[in-house]
C-alpha positions in Angstrom: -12.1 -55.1 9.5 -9.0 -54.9 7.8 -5.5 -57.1 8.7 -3.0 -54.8 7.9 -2.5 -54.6 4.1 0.6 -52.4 3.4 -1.3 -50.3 1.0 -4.4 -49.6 3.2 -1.7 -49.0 6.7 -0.4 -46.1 4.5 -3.3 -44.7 2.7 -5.2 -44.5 6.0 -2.1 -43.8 8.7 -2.1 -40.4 6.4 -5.7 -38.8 6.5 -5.4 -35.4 7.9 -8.7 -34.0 9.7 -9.3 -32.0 12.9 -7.3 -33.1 15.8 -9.8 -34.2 19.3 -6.7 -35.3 21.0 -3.0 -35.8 20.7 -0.1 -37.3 22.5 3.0 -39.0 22.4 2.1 -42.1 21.4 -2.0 -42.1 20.7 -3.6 -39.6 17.6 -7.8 -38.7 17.5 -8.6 -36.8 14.9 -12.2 -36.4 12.8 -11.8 -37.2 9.1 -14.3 -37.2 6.2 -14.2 -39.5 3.2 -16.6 -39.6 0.7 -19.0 -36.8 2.3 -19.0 -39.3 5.5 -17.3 -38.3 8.7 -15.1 -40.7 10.7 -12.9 -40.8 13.9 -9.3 -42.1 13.3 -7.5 -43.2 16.1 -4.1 -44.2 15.4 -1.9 -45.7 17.7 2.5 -45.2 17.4 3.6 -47.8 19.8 3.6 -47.7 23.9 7.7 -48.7 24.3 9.3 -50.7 26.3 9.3 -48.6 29.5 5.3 -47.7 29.3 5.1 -52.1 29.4 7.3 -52.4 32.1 5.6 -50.1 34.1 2.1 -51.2 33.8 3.6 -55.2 34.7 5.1 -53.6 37.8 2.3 -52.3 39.0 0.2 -55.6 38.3 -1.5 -54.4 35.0 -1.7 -54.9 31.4 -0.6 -52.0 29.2 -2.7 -51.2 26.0 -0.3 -51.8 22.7 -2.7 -50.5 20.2 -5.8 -50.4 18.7 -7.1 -53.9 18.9 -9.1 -53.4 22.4 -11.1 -50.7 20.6 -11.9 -52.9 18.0 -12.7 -56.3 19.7 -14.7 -54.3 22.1 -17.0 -52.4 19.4 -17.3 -56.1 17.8 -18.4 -57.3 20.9 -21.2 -54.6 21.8 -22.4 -54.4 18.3 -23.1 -58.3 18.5 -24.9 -57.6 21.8 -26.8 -54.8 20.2 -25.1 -52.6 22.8 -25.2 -49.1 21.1 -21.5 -47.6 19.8 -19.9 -46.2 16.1 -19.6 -48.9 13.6 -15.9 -49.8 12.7 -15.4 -49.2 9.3 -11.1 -50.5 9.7 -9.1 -51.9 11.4 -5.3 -51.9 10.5 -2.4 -53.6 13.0 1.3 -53.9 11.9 4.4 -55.4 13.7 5.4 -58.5 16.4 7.2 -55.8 18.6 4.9 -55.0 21.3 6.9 -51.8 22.3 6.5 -50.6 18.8 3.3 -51.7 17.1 1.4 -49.5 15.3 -2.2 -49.7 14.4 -5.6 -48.0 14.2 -9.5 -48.1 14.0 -11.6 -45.9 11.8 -14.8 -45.6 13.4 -18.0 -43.7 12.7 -18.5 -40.2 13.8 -21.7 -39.6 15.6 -22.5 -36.7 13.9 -25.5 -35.2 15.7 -24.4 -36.3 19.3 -23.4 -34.4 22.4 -21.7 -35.7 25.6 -23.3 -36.6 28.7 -20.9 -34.4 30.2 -21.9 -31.3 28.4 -25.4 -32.1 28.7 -25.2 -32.5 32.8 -23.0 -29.3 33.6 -25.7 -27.6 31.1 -28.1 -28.3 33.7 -26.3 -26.0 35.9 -27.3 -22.9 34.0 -30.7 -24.6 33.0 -32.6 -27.0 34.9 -34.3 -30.0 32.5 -37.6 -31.0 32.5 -38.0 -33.8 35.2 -39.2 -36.4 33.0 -36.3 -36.0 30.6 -34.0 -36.4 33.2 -35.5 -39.6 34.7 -35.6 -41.2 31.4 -32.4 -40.5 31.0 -30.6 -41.9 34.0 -32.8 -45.0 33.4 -31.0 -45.3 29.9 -27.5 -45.1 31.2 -28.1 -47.6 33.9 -29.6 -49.9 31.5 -26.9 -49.5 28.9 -24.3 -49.5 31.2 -25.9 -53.2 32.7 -25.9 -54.8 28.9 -22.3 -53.6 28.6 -21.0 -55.4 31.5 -23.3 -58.2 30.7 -21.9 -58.8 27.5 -18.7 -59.1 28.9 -16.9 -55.6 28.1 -15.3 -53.4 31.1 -15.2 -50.2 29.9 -12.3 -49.0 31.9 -12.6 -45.3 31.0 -16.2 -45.2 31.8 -16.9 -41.1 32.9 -19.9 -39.2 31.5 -17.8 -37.5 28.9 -17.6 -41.1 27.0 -21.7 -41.5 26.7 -22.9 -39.8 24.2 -26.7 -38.9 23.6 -28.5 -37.7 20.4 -28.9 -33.9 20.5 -32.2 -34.2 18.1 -33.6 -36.7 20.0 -33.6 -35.1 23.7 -35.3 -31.9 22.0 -38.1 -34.1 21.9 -37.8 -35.6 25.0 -36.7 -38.9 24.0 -33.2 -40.4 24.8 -30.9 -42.2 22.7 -27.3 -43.4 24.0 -24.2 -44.9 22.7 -20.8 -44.9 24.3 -17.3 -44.0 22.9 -13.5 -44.4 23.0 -13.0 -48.2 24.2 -9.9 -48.0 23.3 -8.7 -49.5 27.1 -11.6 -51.8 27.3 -11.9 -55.1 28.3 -13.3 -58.2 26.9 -14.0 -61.2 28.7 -16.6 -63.6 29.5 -17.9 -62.2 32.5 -17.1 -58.6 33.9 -15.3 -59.3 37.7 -17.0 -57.2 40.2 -13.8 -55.5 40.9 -14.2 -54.4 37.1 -17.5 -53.1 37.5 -16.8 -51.6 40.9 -14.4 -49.3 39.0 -16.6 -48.7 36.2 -19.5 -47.1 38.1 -17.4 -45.5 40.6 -15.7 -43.3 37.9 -19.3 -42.5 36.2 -20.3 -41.9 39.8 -17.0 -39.4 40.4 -17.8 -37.4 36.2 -21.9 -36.9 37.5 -21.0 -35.6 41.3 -21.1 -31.6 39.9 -24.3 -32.3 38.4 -27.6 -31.5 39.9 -28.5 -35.5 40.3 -30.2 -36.3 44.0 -30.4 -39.4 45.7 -33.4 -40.0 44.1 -32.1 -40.2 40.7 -29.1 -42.2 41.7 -31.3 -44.9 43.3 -33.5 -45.2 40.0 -30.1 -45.3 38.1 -29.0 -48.2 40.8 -32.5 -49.7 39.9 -32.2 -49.4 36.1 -28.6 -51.1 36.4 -29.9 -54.1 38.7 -32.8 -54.9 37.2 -34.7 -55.1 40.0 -35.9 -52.1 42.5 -33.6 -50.4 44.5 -34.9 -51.4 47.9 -34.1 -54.8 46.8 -30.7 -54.1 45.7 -29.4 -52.1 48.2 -29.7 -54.8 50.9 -26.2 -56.0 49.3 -24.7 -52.6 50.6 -20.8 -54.0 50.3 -20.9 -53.5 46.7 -22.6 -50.0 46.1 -20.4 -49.1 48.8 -17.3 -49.8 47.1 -18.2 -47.9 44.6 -18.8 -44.9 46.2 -15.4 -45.0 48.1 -14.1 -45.8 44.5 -15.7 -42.1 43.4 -14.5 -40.4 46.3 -10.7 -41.5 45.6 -11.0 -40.1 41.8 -12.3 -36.7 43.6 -9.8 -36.3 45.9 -7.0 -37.4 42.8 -8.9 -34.8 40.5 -8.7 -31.7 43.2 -4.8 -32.9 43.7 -4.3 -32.8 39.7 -6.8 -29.9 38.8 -9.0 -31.4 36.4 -12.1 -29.1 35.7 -15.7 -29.9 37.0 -19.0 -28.5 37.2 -19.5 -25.3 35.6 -15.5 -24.8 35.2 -15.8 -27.8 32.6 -18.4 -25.9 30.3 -15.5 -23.8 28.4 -14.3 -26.0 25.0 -16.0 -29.1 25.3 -15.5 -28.9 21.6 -11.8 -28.2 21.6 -8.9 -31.0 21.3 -7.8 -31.7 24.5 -4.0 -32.4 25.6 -3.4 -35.1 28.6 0.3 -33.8 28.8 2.1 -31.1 28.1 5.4 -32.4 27.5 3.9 -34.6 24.7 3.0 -31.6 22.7 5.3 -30.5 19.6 6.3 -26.8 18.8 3.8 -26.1 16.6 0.6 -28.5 17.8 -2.4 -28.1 16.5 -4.4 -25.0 17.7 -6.4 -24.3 20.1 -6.2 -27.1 22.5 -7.5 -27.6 25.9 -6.5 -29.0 29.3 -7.8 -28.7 33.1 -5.3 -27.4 35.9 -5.2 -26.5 39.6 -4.5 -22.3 39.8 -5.1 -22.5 43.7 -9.0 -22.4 43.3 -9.5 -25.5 42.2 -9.8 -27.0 38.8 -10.3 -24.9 35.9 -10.5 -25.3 32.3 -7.6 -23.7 30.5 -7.8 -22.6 26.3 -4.4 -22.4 24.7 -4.8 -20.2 21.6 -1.1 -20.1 21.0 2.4 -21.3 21.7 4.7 -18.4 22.7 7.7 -20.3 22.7 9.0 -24.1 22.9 11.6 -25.3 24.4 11.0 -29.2 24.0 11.6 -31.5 27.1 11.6 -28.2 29.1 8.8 -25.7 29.3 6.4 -24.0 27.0 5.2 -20.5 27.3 1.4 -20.6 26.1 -1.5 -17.7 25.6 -4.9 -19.2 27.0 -7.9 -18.4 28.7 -9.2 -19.3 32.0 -12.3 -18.4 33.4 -12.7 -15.5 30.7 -9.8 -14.0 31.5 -6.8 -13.5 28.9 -3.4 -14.9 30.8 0.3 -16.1 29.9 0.9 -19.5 31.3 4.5 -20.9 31.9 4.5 -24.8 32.1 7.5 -26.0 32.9 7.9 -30.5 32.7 11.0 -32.4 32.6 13.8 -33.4 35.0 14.3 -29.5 35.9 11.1 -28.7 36.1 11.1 -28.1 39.8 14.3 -25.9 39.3 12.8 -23.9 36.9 9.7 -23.5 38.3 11.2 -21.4 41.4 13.8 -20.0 39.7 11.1 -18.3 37.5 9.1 -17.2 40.3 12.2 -15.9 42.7 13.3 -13.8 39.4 10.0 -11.7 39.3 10.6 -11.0 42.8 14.0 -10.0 42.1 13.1 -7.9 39.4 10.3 -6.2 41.4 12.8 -5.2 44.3 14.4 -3.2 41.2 11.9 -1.2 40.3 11.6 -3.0 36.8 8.0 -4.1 35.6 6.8 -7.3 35.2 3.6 -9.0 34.7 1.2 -9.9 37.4 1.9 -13.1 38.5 -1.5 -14.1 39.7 -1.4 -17.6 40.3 0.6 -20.7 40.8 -0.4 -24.5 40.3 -0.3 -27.7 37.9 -2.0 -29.3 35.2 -1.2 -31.8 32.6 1.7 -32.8 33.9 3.4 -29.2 34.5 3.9 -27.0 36.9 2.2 -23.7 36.0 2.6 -20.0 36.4 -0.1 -17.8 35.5 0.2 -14.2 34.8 -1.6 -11.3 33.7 -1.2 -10.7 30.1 0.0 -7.3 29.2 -1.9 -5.4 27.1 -1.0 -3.7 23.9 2.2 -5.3 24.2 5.1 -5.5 21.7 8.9 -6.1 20.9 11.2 -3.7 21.6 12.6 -2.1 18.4 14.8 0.3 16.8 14.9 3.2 19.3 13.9 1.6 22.4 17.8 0.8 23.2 18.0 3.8 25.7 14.8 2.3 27.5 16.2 -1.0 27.7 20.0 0.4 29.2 17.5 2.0 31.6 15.7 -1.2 32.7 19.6 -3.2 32.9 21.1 -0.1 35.0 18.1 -0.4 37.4 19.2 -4.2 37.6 22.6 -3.6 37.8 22.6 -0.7 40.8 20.6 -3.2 42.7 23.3 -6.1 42.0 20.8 -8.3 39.4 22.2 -9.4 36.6 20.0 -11.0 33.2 22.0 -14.1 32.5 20.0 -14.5 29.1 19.8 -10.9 28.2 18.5 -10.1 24.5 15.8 -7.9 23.8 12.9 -10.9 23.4 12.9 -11.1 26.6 11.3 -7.8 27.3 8.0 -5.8 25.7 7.0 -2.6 25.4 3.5 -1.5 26.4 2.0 2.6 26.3 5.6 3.3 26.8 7.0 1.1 29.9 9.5 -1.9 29.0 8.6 -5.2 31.0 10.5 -7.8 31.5 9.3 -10.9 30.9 11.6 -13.9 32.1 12.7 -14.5 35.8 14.4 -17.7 34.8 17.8 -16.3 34.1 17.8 -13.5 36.8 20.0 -13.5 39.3 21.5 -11.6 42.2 24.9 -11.0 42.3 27.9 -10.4 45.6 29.5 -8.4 43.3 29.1 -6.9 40.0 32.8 -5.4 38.6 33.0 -2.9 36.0 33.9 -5.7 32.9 30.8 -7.6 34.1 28.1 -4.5 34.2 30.0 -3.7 30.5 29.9 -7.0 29.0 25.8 -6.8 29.2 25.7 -3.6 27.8 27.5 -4.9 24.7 25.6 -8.1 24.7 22.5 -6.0 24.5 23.3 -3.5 22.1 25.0 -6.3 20.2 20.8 -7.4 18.5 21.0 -3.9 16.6 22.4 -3.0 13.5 24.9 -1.1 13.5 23.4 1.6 11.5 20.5 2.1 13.5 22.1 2.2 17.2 22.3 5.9 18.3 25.5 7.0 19.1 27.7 5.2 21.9 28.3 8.0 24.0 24.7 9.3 24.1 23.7 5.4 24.8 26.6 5.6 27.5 24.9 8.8 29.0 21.8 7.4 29.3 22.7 4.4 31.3 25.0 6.1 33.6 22.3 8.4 34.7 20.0 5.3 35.2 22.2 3.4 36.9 24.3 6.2 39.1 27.4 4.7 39.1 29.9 5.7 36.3 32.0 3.2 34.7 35.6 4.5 33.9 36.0 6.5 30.2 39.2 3.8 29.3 36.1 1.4 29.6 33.7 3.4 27.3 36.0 3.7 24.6 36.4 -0.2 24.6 32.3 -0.3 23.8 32.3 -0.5 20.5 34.8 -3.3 20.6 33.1 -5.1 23.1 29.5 -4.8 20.8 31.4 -6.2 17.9 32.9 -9.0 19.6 29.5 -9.7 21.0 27.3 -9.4 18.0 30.0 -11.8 16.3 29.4 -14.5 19.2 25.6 -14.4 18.3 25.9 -15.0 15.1 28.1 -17.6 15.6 25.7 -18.6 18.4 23.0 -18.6 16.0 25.2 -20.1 12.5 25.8 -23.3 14.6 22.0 -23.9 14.9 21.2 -23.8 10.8 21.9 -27.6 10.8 20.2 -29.3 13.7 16.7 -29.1 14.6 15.6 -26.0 16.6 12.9 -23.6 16.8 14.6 -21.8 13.8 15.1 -24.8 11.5 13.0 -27.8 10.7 15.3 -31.4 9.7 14.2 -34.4 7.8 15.7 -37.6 7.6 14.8 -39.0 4.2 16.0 -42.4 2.7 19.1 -41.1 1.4 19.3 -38.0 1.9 18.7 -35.3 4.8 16.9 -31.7 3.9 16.6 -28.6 6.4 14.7 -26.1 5.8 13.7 -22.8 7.9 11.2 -23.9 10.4 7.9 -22.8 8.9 8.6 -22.2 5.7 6.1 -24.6 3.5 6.1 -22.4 -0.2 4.6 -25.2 -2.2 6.7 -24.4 -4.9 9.9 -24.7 -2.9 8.0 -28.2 -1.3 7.6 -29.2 -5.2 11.3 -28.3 -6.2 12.6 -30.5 -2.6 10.1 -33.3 -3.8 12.0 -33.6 -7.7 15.3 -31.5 -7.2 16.4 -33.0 -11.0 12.9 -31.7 -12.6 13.9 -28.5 -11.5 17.1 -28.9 -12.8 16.3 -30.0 -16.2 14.2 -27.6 -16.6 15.3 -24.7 -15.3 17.1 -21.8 -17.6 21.1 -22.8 -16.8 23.2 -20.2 -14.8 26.2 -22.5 -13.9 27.6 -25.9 -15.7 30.6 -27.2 -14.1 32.3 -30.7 -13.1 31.3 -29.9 -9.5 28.7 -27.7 -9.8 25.8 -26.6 -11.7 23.0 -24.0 -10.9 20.0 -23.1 -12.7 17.1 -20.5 -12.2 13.9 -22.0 -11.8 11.0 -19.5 -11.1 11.8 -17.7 -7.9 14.2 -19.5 -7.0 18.4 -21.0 -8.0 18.7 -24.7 -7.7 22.8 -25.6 -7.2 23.8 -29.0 -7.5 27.3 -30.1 -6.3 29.1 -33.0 -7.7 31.4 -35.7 -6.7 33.8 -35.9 -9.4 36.1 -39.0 -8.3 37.0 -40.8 -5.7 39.4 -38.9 -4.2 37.2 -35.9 -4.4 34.7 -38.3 -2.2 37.1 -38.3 0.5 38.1 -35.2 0.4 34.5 -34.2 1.4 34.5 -36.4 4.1 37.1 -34.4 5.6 36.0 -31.3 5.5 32.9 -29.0 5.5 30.9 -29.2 2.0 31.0 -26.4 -0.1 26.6 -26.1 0.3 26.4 -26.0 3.9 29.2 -23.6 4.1 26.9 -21.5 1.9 23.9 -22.3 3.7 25.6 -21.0 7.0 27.2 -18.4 5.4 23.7 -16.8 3.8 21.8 -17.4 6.7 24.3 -15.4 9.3 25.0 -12.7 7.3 20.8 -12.1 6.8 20.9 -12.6 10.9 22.6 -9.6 11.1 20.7 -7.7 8.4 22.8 -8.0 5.5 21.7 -8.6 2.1 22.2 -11.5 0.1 19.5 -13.9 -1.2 17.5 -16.2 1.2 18.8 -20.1 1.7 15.3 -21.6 1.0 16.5 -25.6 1.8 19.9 -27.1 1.9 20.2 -30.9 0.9 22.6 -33.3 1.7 22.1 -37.1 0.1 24.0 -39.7 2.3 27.0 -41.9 0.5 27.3 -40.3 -3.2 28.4 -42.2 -5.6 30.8 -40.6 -7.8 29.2 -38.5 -11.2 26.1 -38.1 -8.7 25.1 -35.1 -6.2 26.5 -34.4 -3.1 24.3 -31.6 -1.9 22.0 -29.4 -3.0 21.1 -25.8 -2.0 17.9 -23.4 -3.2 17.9 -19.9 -2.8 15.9 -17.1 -3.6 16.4 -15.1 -7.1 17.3 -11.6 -6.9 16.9 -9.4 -9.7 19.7 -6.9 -10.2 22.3 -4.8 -12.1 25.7 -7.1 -12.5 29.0 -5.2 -10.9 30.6 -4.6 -14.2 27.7 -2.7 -15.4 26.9 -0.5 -12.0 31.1 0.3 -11.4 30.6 3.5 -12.2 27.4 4.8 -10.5 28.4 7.4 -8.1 26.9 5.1 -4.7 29.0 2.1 -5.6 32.2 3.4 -4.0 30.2 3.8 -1.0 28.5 1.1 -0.9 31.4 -1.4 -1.3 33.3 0.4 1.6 30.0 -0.1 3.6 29.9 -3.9 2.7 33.9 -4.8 3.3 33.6 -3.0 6.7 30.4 -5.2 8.1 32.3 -8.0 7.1 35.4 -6.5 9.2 33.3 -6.1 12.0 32.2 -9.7 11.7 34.9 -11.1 10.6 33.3 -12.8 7.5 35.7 -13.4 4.7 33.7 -14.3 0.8 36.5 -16.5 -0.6 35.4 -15.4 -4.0 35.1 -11.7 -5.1 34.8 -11.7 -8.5 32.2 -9.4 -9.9 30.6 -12.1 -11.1 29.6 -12.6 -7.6 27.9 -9.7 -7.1 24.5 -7.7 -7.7 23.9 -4.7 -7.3 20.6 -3.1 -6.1 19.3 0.2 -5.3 23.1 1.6 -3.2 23.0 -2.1 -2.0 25.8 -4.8 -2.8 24.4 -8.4 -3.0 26.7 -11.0 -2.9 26.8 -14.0 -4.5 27.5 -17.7 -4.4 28.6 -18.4 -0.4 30.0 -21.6 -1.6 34.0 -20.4 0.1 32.2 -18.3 2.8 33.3 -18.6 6.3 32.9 -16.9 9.5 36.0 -16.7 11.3 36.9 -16.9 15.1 39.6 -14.7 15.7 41.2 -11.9 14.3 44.4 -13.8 13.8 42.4 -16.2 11.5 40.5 -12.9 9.7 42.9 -11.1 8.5 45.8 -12.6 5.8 42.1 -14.1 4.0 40.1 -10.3 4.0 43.5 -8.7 2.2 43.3 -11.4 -0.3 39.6 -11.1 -0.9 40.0 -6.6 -1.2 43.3 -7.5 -3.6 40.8 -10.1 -5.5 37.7 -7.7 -5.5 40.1 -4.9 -7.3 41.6 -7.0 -9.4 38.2 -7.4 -11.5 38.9 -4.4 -13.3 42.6 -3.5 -15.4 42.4 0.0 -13.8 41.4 0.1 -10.5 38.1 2.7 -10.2 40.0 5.1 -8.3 36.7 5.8 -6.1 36.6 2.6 -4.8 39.8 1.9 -4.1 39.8 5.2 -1.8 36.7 4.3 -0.4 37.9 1.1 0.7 41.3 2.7 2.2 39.4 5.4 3.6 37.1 2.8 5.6 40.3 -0.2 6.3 
């Protein structure tokens, strides 16, 4: 065993392997080091609350690793069969947050007794392997408590049995995760009470009679079951303690019998609301869907809404189903809400998917419905079908209160919607209000790909069969504007806090976002040494405050703090990166060019003549604005670009040519570092004359063409 060596804590606290089991404060996972295989269970820390709760309620909470270890000492002295320990790290005085973890063998070649009992369902053993075997677990289970260990946990799936070994008909046992275990001189009664009850309550699926059970009580007493049984208080007890666990395991769902055959060898998740948005995949769990316990396979996360709910793809029984698990202080709420929104949306005619069941499971409340086959986002051209799925809603008084098109699919030509949640019936529904989602909705698509307005107007006037007033209709394209520039500020206010869009990491002295999901080792390699990349980059930019180089695919920028007063004035107001982070990341939102923000990092308390940010962005390749001023397309294309930035109100803040590319008929711009979104018009428009007088005043002579095309489009 090993004390807790810094070096050791941090080699080992990092060995990545296949995840068994995960949650919020306790980590399985299989590793193998030097061609052996090991099981690494780390332990984070219990808190505070998880210790008060366990004195309350008259019990001592586990704090780490330590009861694993001393217990696997302790049966390995007695020559009670379990995995070696090959470590044993434990650091901190803090109860609440002591971390720690044992390395123990992996019993490569074993199965559980679990797996092997519910296989008896489908395939009967031979008798004599199955009386040998109930003696063995009823004499290791005797030596266990008689060398002073109380397992705690003690259920078939924790006895393993060589897999070789039973082919031949011989039995070999050891038993697993002690990691709530006991050690003491003597085992109490109560102890051992609830140690055979809960094997007693993991082998009641499993075709055991009475006269195996007797033979096991035998094998455990050393002595023959006529003579043991004439103590009947004791064997009692722990029957009544295995009929308790039943009736808590039908209240809680948890799988038995044949329904616990599916992923035995899948990590499995005790609660949901421990779970990440991204955990490891697939990974199992047992639930009530109204018949009884069933396992349930996640193979993927949907969506994630921490704290809240997830939205998971699994299978149950075979069959292929989306499950809602909702957890939390809401979770009740949302729960109905969620279920009286399908049957809203079904009074309207509009599809939705089956639900088929109701029930919990791993701490959630579940909904299960039928998954949708051949299913798909909506995309460009299926606008008219979605105005025909909100004017069903609308005519019946039901309004989407989180209305965007990923919360419908497409499927052989029908649009479902897909979340109940946010549906709600209205008293009334006014002509602004029945408007205002139109534009919301139409607000996801560009521009250039919506059909036009009065054809989409058409459509969902026929649908809904109640016109709305032309003064109304003529306000649309106003009203999608204004919406589509609430999104995006919606969405530019999210690029520097952790969401399921973007990933933040709190470094020593510094803090780096990045887009959630994006691990490019090269871009990992240029965040890891940001002045490697620097120094050895080909130079684009040298400056007091700034300086930008290209370095493969990508531009590093570095931004300065020149003096003290330059300090402060960054402390007042927003830094010149994350204004170009923001900026390149809304205007790509809304499906305009310019390159990709890669990773935006801020270091914490600069001094001055050192970095104040960094930002890396993708390199694009292109024809400088000088050079391209006369193809024929460029007038064009710069009226195209100054009017999306009209319609979003988006002023540069510095239009040089310098700052642009060109590509294909596309403008690129530049170097987002004055870049801002504004809120009002009031605010937008002294700032986008300066910017069209500062744009033509890059050439001596005005090109003619593109000063026409820009008056032509203003």
């Amino acid at each position: 065993a090993l004390g807790g060596g810094g070096d050791v804590f941090a080699a080992l606290s990092t060995l990545q392997g296949e995840v068994y089991r995960a949650s919020a404060r306790r980590r399985t996972s299989r590793v193998v080091v030097a061609r052996r295989a090991y099981f690494v269970k780390v332990h984070f820390g219990v808190g505070w609350r998880e210790i008060a709760k366990n004195l309350l309620s008259g019990k001592r909470a586990v704090l780490g690793a330590r009861q694993e270890f001393e217990a696997s000492r302790r049966l390995r002295a007695c020559e009670v069969p379990v995995p070696g320990v090959a470590a044993f790290v434990e650091r901190g005085v803090n109860p609440a947050r002591r971390r720690s973890f044992v390395v123990c063998d992996a019993l490569d070649g074993f199965t559980s007794l679990e797996e092997v009992g519910n296989g008896w369902l489908e395939s009967p053993p031979e008798v004599r392997l199955k009386r040998a075997l109930v003696t063995a677990v009823g004499r290791l289970t005797a030596a266990m408590h008689a060398a002073g260990v109380c397992h705690r946990d003690y259920y078939a799936c924790h006895l393993m049995a060589n897999t070789g070994r039973l082919g031949r008909g011989e039995v070999e046992l050891a038993v697993i995760d002690l990691h709530r275990a006991r050690v003491n001189r003597r085992v109490s009664t109560r102890a051992r009470v609830r140690d055979l009850g809960a094997l007693l309550y993991s082998t009641a699926t499993m075709p055991i009679t009475d006269r195996d059970r007797l033979r096991f009580v035998a094998a455990y007493a050393g002595q023959s079951s006529n003579r043991e049984l004439r103590r009947p208080g004791f064997w009692r007890a722990v029957a009544r303690r295995a009929e308790r666990l039943c009736a808590r395991a039908a209240a809680a769902g948890v799988a038995t019998g044949r329904n616990a055959l599916g992923g035995a060898q899948i990590a499995s998740v005790g609660r949901l609301a421990d779970l990440d948005r991204h955990p490891p995949l697939p990974f199992r769990f047992d639930a009530d869907l109204g018949d009884g316990g069933v396992r349930v396979v996640c193979t993927s996360v949907l969506r994630a809404q921490p704290g809240r709910r997830l939205v998971l793809h699994a299978l149950a029984d075979g069959r292929e189903l989306i499950l809602k698990a909702y957890f939390g202080r809401h979770a009740q709420r949302d729960w109905r809400r969620e279920q009286n929104g399908v049957k809203l949306l079904g009074s309207c005619g509009v599809a939705t998917p089956q639900l088929l069941a109701t029930g919990r499971g791993a701490g959630a409340l579940l909904l299960a419905f039928d998954a949708i086959k051949d299913a798909r986002p909506p995309t460009v051209g299926d606008e008219g079908d979605l105005l025909d799925v909100l004017a069903r809603m609308h005519r019946h008084k039901v309004r989407q209160r989180d209305l965007h098109p990923g919360n419908f699919l497409v499927s052989r030509g029908r649009v479902f919607a897909i979340d109940g949640g946010n549906v709600a019936k209205s008293t009334t529904l006014r002509d602004s209000r029945r408007l205002a989602d139109i534009a919301r909705l139409l607000a996801h698509y560009p521009v250039e790909t919506l059909a036009p307005l009065s054809e989409l107007a058409r459509m969902y006037q026929d649908a809904a069969g109640a016109p709305l007033p032309e003064r109304a209709w003529r306000r649309l394209g106003t009203r999608v504007a204004g919406a589509r520039r609430r999104r995006v500020a919606k969405f530019v206010a999210k690029t520097g806090r952790e969401c399921s869009a973007f990933a933040v990491r709190q470094e020593p002295g510094r803090r780096v976002v990045v887009a959630r999901g994006d691990d490019d080792p090269e871009l990992l390699a240029i965040i890891d040494d940001l002045e490697h990349a620097l120094a050895e980059g080909d130079p684009l930019k040298r400056g007091n405050t700034a300086a930008a180089v290209r370095f493969g695919d990508f531009v590093v920028k570095r931004y300065n703090v020149k003096d003290r007063w330059h300090r402060r004035r960054l402390g007042l107001r927003r830094r010149r990166a994350r204004r170009a982070w923001r900026a390149g990341h809304g205007l790509r939102f809304v499906g305009l060019a310019t390159p990709r923000p890669r990773a935006l990092i801020e270091m914490h308390r600069p001094d001055v003549g050192n970095a104040v940010a960094y930002l890396v962005v993708d390199h694009i390749e292109g024809v400088g604005l000088d050079e391209a001023v006369d193809h024929p397309e460029v007038a064009s294309a710069t009226a195209r670009m100054f009017r999306a930035w009209q319609d979003l109100y988006f002023v540069h803040g510095d239009t040089k040519a310098s700052n642009f590319v060109v590509t294909g008929a596309a403008h690129i711009p530049l170097d987002l570092d004055a870049a801002a979104f504004s809120r009002q018009k009031w605010g937008f428009d002294r700032p986008n004359r300066i910017a069209r007088a500062r744009f033509l005043a890059n050439w001596p002579e005005e090109p003619a063409s593109i000063r026409v095309a820009l008056e032509e489009e203003s």
